[in-house]
C-alpha positions in Angstrom: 0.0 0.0 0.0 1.2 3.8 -0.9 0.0 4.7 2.5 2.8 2.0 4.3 6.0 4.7 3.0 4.0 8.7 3.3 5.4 10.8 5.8 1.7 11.8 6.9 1.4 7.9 8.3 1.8 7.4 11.8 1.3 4.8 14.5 -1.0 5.8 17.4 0.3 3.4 20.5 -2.7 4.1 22.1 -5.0 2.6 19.7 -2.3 0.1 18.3 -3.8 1.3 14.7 -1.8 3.2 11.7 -3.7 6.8 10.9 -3.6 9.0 8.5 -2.3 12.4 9.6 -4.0 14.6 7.2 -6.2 17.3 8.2 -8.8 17.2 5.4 -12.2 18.5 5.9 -15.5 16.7 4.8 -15.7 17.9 1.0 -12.0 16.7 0.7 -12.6 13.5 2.5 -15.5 12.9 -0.1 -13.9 13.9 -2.8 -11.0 11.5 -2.4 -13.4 8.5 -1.6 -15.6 8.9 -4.5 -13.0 9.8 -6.9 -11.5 6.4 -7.0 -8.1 7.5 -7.5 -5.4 5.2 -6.7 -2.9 7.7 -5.6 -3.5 10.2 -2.9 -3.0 13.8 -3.4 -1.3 14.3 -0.2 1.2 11.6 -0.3 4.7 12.6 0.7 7.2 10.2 0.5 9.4 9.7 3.9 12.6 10.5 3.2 14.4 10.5 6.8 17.8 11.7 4.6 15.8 15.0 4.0 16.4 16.4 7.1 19.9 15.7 6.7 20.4 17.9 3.9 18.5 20.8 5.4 21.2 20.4 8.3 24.0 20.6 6.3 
């Protein structure tokens, strides 16, 4: 799943479940679901060597 590598996915340890953290409000939220689409507009690939090079 796309979802498994997106910086916006986290693990909640007090639910033991993966969530998506991307504030979208209802229209969004609708829009995605009925749209089908198989990629998500908000996926952002986690890249922990990003931060590296904003260091540097």
């Amino acid at each position: 799943m796309i979802c498994d590598n997106c910086s916006h996915y986290a693990y909640d340890d007090y639910t033991d479940e993966y969530y998506c953290t991307v504030n979208m409000d209802e229209d969004e939220v609708y829009r995605f679901c009925e749209s089908g689409a198989s990629e998500c507009p908000f996926y952002d690939p986690y890249d922990e060597y990003k931060i590296v090079h904003k260091q540097n």
